[in-house]
C-alpha positions in Angstrom: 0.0 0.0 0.0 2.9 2.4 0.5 4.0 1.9 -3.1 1.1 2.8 -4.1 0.2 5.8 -1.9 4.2 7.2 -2.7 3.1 6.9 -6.9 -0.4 8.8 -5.8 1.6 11.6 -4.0 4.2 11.8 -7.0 1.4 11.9 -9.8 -0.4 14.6 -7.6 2.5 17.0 -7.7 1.8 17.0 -11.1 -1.5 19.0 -11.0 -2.8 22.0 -9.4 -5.7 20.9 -7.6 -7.1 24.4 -7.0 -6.9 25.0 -11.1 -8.9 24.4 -13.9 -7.5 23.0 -17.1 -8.6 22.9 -20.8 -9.8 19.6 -21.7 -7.2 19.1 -24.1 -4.7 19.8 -21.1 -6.2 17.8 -18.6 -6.5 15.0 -20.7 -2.8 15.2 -21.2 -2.2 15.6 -17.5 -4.3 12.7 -16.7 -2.2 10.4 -19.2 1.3 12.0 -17.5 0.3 10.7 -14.3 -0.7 7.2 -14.8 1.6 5.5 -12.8 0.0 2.1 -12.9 1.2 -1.3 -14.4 -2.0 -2.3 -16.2 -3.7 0.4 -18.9 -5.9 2.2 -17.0 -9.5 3.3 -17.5 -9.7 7.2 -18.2 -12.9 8.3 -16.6 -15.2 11.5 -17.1 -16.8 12.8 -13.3 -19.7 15.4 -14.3 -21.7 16.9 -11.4 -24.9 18.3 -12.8 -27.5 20.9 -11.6 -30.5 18.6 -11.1 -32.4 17.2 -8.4 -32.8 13.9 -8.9 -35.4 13.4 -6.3 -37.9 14.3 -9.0 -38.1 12.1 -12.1 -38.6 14.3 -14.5 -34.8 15.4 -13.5 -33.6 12.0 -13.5 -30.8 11.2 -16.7 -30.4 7.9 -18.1 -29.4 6.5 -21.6 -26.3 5.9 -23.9 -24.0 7.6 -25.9 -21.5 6.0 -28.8 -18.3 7.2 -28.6 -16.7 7.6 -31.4 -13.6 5.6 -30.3 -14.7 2.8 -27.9 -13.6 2.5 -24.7 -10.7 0.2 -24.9 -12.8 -2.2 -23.7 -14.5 -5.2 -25.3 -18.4 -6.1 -24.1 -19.7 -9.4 -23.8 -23.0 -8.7 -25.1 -25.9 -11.2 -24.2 -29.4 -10.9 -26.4 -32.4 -12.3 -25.1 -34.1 -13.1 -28.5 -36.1 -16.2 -30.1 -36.7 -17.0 -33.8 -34.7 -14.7 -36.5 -34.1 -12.2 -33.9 -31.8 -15.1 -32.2 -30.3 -15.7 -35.6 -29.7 -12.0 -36.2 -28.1 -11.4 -32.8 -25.6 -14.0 -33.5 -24.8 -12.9 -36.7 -24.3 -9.2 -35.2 -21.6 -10.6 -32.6 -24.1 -11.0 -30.0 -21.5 -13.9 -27.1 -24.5 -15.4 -25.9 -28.1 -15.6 -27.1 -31.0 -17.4 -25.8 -34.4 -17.2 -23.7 -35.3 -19.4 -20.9 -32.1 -21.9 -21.1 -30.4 -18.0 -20.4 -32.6 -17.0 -17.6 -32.1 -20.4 -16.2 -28.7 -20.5 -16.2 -28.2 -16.4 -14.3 -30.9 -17.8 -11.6 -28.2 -20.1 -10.8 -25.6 -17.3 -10.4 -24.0 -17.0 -13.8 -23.3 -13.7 -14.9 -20.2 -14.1 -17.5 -21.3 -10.8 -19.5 -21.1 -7.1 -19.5 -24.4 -6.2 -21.7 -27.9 -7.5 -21.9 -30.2 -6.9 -24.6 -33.9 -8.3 -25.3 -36.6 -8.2 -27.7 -39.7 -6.5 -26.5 -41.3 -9.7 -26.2 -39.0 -11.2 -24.0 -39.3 -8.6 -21.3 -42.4 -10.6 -19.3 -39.5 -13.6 -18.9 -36.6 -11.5 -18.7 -38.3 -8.7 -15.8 -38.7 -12.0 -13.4 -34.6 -11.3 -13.6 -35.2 -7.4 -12.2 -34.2 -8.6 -8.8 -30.3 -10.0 -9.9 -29.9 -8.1 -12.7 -30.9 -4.5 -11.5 -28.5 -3.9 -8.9 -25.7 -4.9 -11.2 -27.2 -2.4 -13.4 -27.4 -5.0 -16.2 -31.2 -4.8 -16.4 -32.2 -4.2 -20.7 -34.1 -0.4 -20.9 -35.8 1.3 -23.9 -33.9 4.6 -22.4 -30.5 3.0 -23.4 -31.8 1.1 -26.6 -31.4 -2.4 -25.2 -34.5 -3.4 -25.3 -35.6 -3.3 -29.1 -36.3 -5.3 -31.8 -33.4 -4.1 -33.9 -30.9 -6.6 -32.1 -28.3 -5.9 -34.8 -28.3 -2.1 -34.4 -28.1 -2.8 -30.2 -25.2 -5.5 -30.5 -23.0 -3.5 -33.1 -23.3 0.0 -31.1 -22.5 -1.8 -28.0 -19.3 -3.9 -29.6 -18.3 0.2 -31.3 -18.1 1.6 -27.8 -21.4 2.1 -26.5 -21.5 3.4 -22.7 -24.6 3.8 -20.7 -24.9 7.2 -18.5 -26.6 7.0 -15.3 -27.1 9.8 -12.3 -26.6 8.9 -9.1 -28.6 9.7 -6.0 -26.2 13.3 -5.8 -26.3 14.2 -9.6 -23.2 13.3 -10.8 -22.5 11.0 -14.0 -19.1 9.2 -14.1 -18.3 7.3 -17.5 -15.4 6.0 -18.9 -14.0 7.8 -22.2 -11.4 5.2 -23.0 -7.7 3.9 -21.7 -4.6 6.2 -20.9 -3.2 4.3 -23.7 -5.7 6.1 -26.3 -3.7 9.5 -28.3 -4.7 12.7 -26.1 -7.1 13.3 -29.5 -9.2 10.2 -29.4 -9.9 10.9 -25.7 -10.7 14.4 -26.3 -12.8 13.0 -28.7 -14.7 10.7 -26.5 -14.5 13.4 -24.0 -16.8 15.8 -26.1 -19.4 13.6 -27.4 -19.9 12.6 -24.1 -20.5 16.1 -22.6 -22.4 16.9 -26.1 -24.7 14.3 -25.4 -25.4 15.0 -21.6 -25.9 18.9 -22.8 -28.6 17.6 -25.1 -30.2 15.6 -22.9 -30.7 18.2 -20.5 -34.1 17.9 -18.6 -36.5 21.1 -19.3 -37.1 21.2 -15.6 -33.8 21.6 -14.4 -32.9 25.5 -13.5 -29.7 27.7 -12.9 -26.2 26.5 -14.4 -26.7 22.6 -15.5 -23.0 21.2 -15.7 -21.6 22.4 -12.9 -18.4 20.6 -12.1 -16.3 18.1 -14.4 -12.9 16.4 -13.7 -11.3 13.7 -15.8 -9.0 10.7 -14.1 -7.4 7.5 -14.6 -8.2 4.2 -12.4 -5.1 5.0 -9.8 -4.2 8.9 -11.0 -5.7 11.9 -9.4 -8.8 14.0 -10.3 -8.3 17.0 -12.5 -10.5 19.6 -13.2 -11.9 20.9 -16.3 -12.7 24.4 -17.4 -16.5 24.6 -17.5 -16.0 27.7 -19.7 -14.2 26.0 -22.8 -17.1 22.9 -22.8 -19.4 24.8 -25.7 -18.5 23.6 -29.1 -18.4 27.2 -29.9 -15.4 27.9 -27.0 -13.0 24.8 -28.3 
């Protein structure tokens, strides 16, 4: 533990934690201090102006980003008939209805993703109980539950990353590995914030993104300058 706290302390003299950086800058920073063996997960922290005590101020759904996240899903489709056949033709890792639903009841959970047909939702919602606090439960919001399986399976496999608030308002989602070029992150970066600006819920009042800072899995937070986030700033 010392190891690692000494490689924290020496990555942290790297940033000004009272100052605000460009994305393009803290992005870079974030990649300088890495200090970790493994490729770590570069990660987007977004503190937004809503309440999320009321629903209508609640955000959920997905975003593509335009470079993946360095990660690979294991995408399982509940589907029957051709919508089985065209899941496993999209790249779907495992596909199936009740011989699936079986098999997680039992403790199996070997997959990142789950998708399912509309139809499948009555077998698939007796599941709500082991697959919603893993978050893994399908949702029209994030477009996994549809009866375009191929569309779902192929986003997903290009990078697709859910966005969720939590009980205080903030988002975290990845945005791709410290081994990604500065540009691909800054990239992934903007689409993300892009997309939570668009999504912005009519009911939420005063200034909507209030706080963002990017990091890696064992680096230090840094912040971003709120002011340079509109497309029209960059």
């Amino acid at each position: 533990m010392a190891t690692k706290a000494k490689k924290y302390l020496e990555a942290s003299k790297l940033i000004d934690r009272e100052a605000f950086y460009d994305a393009d800058e803290a992005i870079a920073l974030v990649k300088k201090a890495a200090s970790a063996k493994f490729d770590e997960t570069v990660e987007a922290a977004i503190r937004l102006g809503v309440d999320v005590k009321k629903a209508d101020q609640q955000l959920r759904g997905a975003v593509v980003l335009p470079h993946g996240t360095g990660k690979v899903q294991r995408v399982l489709v509940f589907a029957k008939g051709d919508k089985a056949k065209e899941a496993e033709a999209a790249g779907a890792d495992f596909v199936g209805d009740d011989d699936l639903i079986n098999r997680i009841n039992q403790g199996w959970f070997d997959f990142d993703v789950v998708v399912a047909t509309p139809d499948m939702m009555a077998s698939v919602g007796r599941l709500g109980r082991v697959l919603g606090p893993k978050g893994l439960m399908p949702n029209p919001k994030t477009g996994t539950v549809t009866f375009d399986v191929k569309k779902a399976v192929e986003e997903i496999k290009s990078g697709k990353i859910e966005y969720r608030t939590d009980k205080a308002g903030n988002i975290h989602a990845p945005i791709g590995k410290v081994s990604f070029d500065e540009q691909k992150l800054l990239e992934n970066f903007y689409t993300l914030i892009d997309t939570l600006q668009k999504a912005k819920p009519a009911a939420a009042k005063g200034q909507y993104i209030r706080n963002v800072s990017v990091s890696s899995t064992m680096g230090p937070g840094v912040k971003v300058n709120l002011a340079k986030l509109a497309p029209e700033a960059r």
